[in-house]
Each structure stands twice: as structure tokens, then as C-alpha cells.
C-alpha positions as CSV (number, residue, x, y, z in Angstrom):
1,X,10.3,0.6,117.7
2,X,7.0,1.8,119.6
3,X,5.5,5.0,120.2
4,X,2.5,6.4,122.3
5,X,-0.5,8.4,120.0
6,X,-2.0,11.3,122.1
7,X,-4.2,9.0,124.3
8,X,-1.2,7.3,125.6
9,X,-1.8,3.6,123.4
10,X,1.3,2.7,121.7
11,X,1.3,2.1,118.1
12,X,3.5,-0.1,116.3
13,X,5.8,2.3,113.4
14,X,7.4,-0.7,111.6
15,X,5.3,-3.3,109.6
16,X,7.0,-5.8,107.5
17,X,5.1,-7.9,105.4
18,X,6.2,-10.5,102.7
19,X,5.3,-9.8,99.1
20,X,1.7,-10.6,99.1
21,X,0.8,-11.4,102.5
22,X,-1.4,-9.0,104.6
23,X,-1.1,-7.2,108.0
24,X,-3.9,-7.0,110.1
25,X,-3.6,-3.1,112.2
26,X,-6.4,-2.1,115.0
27,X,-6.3,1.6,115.5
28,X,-8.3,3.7,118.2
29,X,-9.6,6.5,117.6
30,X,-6.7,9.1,117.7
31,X,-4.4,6.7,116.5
32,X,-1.3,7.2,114.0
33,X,0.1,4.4,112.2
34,X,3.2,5.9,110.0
35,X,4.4,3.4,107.3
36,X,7.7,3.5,105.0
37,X,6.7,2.1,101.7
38,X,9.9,0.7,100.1
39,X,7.8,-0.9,97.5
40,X,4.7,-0.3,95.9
41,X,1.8,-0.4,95.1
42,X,0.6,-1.0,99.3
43,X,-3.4,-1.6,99.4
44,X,-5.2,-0.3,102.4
45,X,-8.5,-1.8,102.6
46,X,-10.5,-0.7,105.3
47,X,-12.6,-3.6,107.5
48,X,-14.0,-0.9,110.0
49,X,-14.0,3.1,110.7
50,X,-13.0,5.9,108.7
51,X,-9.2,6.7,108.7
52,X,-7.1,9.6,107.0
53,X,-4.7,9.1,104.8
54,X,-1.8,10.7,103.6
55,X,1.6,10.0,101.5
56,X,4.8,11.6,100.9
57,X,5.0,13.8,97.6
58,X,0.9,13.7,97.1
59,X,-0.8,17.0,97.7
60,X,-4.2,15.7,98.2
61,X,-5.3,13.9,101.7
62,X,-7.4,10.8,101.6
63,X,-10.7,10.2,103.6
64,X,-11.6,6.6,103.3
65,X,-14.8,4.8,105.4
66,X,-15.5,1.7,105.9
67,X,-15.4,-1.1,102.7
68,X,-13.0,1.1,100.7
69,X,-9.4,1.0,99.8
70,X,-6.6,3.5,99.0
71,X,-3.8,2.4,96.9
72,X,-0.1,4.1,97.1
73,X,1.3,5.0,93.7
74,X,4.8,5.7,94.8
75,X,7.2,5.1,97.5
76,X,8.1,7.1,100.6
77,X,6.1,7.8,104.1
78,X,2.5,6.9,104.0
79,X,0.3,8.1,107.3
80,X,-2.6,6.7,108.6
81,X,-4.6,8.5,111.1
82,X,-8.0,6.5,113.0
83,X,-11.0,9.7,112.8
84,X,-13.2,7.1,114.5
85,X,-12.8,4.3,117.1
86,X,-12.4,0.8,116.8
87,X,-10.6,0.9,113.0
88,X,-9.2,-2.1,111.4
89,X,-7.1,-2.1,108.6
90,X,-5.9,-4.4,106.1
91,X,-2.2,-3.7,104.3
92,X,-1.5,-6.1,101.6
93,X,2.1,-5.2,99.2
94,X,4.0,-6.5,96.4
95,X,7.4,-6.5,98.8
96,X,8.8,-5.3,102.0
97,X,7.4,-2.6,103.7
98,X,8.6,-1.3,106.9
């Protein structure tokens, strides 16, 4: 399934992964990138850019920059929104995630 963010790009929803392996996500600056978690924990690393994070059921929102990572500690919707341009993400899980 695709979507269009608010500059008209369209952004992958689904991501499966198998247990282990990592996905590779470009974002533009704008950009959402929604992810069910079926299985946790989900490590987002961050190669480039600083991107807002937030997760189902956790009151707190995440800023992360560049070099860091933010860890999920349950499942449910994660969201991932691009504050600057030319972001690249790294997702690496323990099992599905879609």
C-alpha cells in the first residue's frame, strides 16, 4: 500500500523485514513513515537527519539526530516523521514487522 506525505512523494506504509535483517528508508523532509511493530524490540538507527518519533501507548515523543538510535519497547504503531531533508534510516527487528 502507498501513500503521498504533504509534498506529494509517496511513502511506503508496509515494511517487512526478516528477523534480523535490516531495511534501508530515505525520507524527505516532511516525510511520514508509519510502521506496525508485531514484534519487538525494532532498532532505528539514524545514518542521516533528525527524525521524530513516536509509538503507540508511550506518552513521551522522541527527537533523534544523526548517529543515534531509538529502540521500541512494545508493540503497536510506531511513527516516524523526517524534521530535515535527506534522512536515512536503518530498521533492524527480531521478527516481522509490517
Amino acid at each position: 500500500m502507498k501513500n503521498r506525505n504533504k509534498s506529494g512523494k509517496r511513502t511506503s506504509r508496509n515494511l517487512t523485514a526478516p528477523a534480523g535483517d535490516a531495511k534501508l528508508i530515505r525520507l524527505g523532509c516532511g516525510d511520514l513513515f508509519p510502521v506496525e511493530v508485531r514484534s519487538w524490540p525494532v532498532e532505528i538507527c539514524y545514518i542521516s537527519g533528525t527524525l521524530w518519533v513516536t509509538q503507540a501507548g508511550d506518552l513521551q515523543d522522541h527527537i533523534v539526530s544523526c548517529g543515534n538510535a531509538f529502540t521500541t519497547d512494545r508493540k503497536g504503531r510506531v511513527v516516524v516523521w523526517a524534521m530535515t531533508a535527506d534522512v536515512v534510516v536503518k530498521m533492524r527487528n527480531n521478527g516481522p514487522i509490517t
